[in-house]
C-alpha positions as CSV (number, residue, x, y, z in Angstrom):
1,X,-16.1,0.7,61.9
2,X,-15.1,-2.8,62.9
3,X,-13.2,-3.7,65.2
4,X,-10.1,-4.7,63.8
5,X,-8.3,-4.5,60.2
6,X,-6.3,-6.9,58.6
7,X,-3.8,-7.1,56.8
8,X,-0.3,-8.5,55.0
9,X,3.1,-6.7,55.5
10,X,3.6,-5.6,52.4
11,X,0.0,-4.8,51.5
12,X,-1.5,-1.6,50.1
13,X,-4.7,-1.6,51.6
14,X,-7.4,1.1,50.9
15,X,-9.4,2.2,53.9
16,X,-13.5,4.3,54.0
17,X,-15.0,5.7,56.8
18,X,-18.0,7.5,57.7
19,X,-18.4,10.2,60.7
20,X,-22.3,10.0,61.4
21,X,-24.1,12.2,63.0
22,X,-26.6,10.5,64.1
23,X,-27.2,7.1,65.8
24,X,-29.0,5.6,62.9
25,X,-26.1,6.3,60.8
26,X,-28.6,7.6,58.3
27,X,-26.9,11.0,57.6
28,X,-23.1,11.9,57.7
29,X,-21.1,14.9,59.4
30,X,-20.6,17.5,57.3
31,X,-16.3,17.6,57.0
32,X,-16.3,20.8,54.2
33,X,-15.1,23.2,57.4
34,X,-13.3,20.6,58.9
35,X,-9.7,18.9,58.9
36,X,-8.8,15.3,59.3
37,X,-5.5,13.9,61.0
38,X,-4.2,11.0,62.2
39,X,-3.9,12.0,66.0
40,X,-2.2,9.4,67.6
41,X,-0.8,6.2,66.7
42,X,1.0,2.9,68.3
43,X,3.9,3.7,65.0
44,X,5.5,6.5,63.5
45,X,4.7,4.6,60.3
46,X,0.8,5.1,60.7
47,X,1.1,8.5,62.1
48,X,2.4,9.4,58.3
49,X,-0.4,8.4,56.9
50,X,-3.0,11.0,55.1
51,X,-6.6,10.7,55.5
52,X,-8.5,12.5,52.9
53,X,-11.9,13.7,53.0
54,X,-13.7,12.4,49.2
55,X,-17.2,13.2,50.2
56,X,-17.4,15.7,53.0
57,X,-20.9,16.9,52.3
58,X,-21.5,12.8,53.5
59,X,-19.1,12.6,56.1
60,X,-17.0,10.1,54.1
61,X,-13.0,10.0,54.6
62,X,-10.9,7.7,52.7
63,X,-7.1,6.8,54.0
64,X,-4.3,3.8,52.4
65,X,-2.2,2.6,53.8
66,X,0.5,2.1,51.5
67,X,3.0,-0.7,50.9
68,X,6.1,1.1,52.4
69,X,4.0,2.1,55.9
70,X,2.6,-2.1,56.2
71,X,6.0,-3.3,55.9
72,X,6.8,-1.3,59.5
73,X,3.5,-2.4,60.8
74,X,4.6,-5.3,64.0
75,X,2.9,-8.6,63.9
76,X,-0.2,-9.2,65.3
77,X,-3.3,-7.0,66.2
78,X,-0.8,-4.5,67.8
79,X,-1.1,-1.3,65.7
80,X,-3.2,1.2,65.8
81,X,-4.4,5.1,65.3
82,X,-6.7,7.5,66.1
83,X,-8.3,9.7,63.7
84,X,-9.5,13.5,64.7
85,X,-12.0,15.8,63.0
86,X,-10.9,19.0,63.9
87,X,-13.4,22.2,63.2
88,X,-13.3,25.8,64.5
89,X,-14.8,25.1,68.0
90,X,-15.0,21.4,68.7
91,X,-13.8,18.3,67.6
92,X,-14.4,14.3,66.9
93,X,-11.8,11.8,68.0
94,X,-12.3,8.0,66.9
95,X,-11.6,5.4,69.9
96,X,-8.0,3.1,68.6
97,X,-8.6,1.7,65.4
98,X,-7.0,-1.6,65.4
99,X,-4.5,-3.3,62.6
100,X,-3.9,-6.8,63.1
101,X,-0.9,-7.2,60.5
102,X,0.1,-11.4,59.3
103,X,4.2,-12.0,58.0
């Protein structure tokens, strides 16, 4: 992940990311026994949003962020969320993913 997205107010803005399991990044968490939430977030706006899993086999989630939620977003790289892999008998949880939204 980088460190901080960009984007307009008013922007629909498709997101990817991977969960590796390794520190190579060559192979991906397996997310088919798993569920994916946004944990925690600096807006009620982002904690809406719905991350979907498109290739769990590869550890792949995708998550947009839709017009309606970027026009809440505050200006400036001041939003942000957390997303959590949640399985039976442990968890992942990303550090603050980091919005950095223009007028």
């Amino acid at each position: 992940m980088t460190d901080t997205i960009c984007i307009q107010r008013g922007q629909w803005l498709p997101l990817r990311f991977t969960f590796w399991a390794d520190p190579e990044k060559t192979t991906g968490v397996d997310l088919r026994d798993s569920t994916v939430t946004v944990s925690e977030s600096s807006l009620e706006a982002l904690s809406q949003l719905t991350p979907t899993p498109t290739e769990p086999e590869n550890g792949i989630v995708e998550l947009t962020i839709g017009e309606e939620h970027s026009l809440q977003l505050d200006i400036g790289r001041v939003n942000w969320f957390k997303l959590e892999v949640q399985f039976a008998d442990t968890n992942i949880l990303t550090p603050k993913i980091w919005i950095k939204a223009d007028g």
